[in-house]
N, C-alpha and C positions, 0 to 999 in steps of 0.2 A: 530797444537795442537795434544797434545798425542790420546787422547781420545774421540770422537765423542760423539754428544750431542743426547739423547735417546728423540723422537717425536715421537708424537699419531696425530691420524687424527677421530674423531668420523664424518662418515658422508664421508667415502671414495667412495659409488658406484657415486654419482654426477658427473656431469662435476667439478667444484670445487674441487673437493676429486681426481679427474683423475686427475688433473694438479697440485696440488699440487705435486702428486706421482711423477710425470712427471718430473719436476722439481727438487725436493729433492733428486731423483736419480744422480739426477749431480751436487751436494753441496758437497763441500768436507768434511764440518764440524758437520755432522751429518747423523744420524740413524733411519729410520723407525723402529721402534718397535711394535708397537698396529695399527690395522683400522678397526671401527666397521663400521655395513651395516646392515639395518633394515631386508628387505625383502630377501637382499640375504648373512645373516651371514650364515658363512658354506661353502661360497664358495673361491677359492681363487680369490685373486686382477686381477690377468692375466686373468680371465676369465670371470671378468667386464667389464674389460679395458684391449682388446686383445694387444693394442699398448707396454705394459707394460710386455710383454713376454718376459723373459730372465732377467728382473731388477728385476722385484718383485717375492719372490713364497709365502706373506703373505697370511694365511687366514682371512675375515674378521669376527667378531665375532657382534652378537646382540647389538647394542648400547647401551642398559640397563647393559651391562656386565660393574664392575667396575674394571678395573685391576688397579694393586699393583702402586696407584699416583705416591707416594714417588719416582718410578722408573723411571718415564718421566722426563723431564728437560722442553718441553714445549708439552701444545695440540693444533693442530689445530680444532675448530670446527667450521667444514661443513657441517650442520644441516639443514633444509627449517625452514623459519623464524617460532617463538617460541617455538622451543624443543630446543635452546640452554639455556635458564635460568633454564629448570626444571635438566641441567646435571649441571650446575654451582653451585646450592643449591649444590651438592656432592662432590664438588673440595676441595682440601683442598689449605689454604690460600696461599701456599707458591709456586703454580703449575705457572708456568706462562701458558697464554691463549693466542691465537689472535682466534677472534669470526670474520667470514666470513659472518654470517645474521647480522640481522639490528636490532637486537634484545638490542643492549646495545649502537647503535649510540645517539637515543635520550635522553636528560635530562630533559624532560618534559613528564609526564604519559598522561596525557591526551591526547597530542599530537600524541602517542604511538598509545592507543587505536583509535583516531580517522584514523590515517593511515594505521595501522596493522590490526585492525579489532577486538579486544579482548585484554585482561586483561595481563597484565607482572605477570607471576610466580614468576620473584625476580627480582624486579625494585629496590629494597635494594643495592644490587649488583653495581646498574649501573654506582656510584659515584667510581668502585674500577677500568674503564675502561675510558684510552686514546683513543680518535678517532685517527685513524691514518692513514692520507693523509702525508704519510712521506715529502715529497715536504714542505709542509707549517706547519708542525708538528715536525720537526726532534729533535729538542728539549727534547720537550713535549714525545715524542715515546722514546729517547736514558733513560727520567728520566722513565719510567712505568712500570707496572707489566703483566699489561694486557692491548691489542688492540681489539677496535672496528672499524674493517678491514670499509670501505669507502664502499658506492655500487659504480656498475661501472658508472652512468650514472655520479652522484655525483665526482666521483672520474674527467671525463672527465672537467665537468663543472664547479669544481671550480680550476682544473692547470689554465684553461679560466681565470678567473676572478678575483680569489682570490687577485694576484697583484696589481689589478685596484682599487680593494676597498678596499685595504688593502693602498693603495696612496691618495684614496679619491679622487681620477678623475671623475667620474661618477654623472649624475643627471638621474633622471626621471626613466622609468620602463624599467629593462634589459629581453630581449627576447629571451628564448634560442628554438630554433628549433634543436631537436636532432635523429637520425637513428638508432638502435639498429638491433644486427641479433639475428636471431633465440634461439642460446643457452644459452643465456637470462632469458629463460624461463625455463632452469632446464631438465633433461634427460629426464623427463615422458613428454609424445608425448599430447599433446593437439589440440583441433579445432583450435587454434590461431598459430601455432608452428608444423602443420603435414607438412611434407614435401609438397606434393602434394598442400596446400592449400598456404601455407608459400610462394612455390618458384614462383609466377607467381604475388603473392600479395605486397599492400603497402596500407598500412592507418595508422589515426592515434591513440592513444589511452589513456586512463586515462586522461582525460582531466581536470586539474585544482587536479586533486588530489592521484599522482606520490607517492610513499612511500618516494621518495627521495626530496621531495622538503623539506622539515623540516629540514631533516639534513644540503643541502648545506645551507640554510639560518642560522643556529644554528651557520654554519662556517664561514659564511660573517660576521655575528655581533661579533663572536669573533675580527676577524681580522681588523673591526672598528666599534665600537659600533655607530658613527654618523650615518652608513648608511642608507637609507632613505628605504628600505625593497623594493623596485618595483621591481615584479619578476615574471615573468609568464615562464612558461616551457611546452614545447608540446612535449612526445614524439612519433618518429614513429616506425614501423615495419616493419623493409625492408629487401626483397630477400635475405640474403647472412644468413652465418651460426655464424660465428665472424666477432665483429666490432662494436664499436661508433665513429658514425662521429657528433658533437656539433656543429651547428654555434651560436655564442653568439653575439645577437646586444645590443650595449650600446652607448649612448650617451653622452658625454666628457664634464665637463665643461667648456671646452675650445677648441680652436682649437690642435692637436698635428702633430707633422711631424711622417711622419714612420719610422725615425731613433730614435727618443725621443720615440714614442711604442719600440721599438727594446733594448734602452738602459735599460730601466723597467725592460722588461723581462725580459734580460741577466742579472743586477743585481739578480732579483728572481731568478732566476734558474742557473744561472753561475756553483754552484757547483752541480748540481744534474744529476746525472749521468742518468737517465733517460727521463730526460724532453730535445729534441730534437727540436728546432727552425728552422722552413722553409720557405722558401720564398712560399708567397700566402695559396694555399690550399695543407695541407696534403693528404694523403691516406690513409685508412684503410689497405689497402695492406701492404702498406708498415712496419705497426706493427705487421701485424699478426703473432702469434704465441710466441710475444716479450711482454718484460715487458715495450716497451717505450711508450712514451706519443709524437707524434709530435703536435707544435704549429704553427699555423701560422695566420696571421693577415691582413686585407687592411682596410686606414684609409682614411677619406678623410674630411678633416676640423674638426668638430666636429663627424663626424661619423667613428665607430670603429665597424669593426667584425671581432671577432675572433674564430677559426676554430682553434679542439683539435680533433685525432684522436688514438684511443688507441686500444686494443683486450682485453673484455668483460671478459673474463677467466682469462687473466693474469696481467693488469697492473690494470684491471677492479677488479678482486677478487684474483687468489693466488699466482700472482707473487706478488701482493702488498703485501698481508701476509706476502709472504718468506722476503722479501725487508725490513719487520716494523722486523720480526724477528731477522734476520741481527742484525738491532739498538739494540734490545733487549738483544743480547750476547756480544755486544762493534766490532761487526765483521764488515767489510766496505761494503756498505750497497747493493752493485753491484753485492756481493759474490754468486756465482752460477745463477746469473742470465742475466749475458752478452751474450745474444743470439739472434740473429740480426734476424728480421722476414722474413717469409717465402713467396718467389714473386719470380714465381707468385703461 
């Protein structure tokens, strides 16, 4: 294409905001233009994100700063959840969006406030936003204007699933036991997330009430409104910096062989260039640093677990961004993002 497509990033000092950068520097179909940063507008990008020396010499600017919309073509926003609907009131209609918090996944206010913790500034908004799990959305993402990016946990748990109940295989309550690292939890350094406490540590947390359970279940009833809701999710906190590793137990209505799981799958995901099928158990290793998603599964009569391993940054939050963006300019949806992970 002649002419590069002009992106803003509100919400660039984060991890999110770094990988975006990260990324988009090696897209060929587009242009950083704008990235605001609360605490350090004023500074430039490369001295956020020293990684970023030699690609970027943006300054970021205040995230209250409005520059000239009309001049973007899309915004990424990488905001910590609910400061993205008080900058949406200000967009004009015709901006396209992909929203990286979790601020516009739910369709139910209540539900919002009971997980988020407070009140939606413009829950108005939130019918002009596609969830977008490209995977089981590509659709749905290729017809939208605006993307409500997946969280990562969410994102691992329903490549897992989505299929199974999307077939109607499944009875009784599915269990998902899942690992999360560290950067999870956002740059500012916390008691739960300090090096020193984080690297020696493992438990487990938010027990029974994940920000993310609303949404994956909003996505299973899409994909079949029968399904019987049984859903407990434990996540934990473990040593490492990137990474979700998901084991999903479910229960089958029937007995299946692991070449009939395997046919499933491949039909799902045959064309999706990121979703990867492995014999037994993946590794987080092995995505780090990539947009893929590995799957893998053992079955054994009625019993079925399946095992997704993804990197929390990027398949988890902005390589899916970049990837639903893709869909969003009719570009193939791989574009700039074919980058094999980092192992060891």
């Amino acid at each position: 294409m002649s002419e590069k497509r002009k992106i803003g990033i509100a919400g660039a000092s984060g991890y999110g905001g770094g990988e975006l950068l990260r990324l988009l520097y090696g897209h060929p179909f587009v242009e950083v233009v704008w990235v605001t940063a609360h605490q350090q507008a004023g500074q430039r990008v490369d001295a956020i994100h020293p990684h970023l020396r030699g690609f970027c010499d943006l300054v970021c600017v205040d995230t209250s700063a409005n520059p000239a919309w009309d001049s973007l073509d899309l915004l990424f926003m990488a905001l910590p959840h609910g400061e993205s609907p008080r900058l949406v009131s200000k967009l004009p209609a015709s901006l396209r969006v992909v929203d990286l918090a979790g601020d516009f996944r739910l369709r139910d206010a209540a539900l919002y406030r009971k997980f988020y913790g407070g009140e939606h500034a413009c829950f108005a908004s939130q019918k002009d936003f596609v969830y977008g799990l490209t995977e089981l959305q590509r659709e749905a993402v290729q017809k939208a204007h605006r993307i409500a990016n997946p969280g990562c946990f969410a994102t691992a748990i329903l490549l897992g699933l989505g299929p199974l109940i999307a077939e109607d295989i499944t009875t009784g309550t599915i269990i998902v036991d899942a690992k999360t690292g560290s950067s999870g939890s956002g740059a500012q350094a916390k008691a739960g997330t300090h090096h020193p406490t984080r690297d020696a540590s493992f438990h487990a947390y938010k027990s029974f009430e994940h920000q993310h359970v609303p949404e994956i279940k909003q996505l299973l009833y899409d994909l079949n409104p029968r399904w019987d809701g049984g859903f407990v999710f434990q996540p934990h906190s473990a040593p490492m910096v990137r990474g979700i590793f998901a084991s999903c137990y479910v229960t089958l209505r029937e007995a299946w062989s692991s070449s009939a799981i395997q046919n499933l799958y491949n039909k799902a995901y045959g064309t999706s260039p990121f979703v990867r099928l492995v014999q037994g158990s993946p590794n987080v290793l092995w995505v780090r640093g990539s947009n893929f998603a590995d799957l893998g599964f053992v079955v054994e009569d009625r019993q079925l677990i399946v095992f997704v391993a993804i990197d929390n940054l990027v398949k988890g939050a902005s390589g899916q961004a970049i990837q639903n963006m893709n869909l969003l300019f009719g570009w193939p949806e791989q574009t700039g993002l074919l980058i094999p992970g980092a192992c060891p």
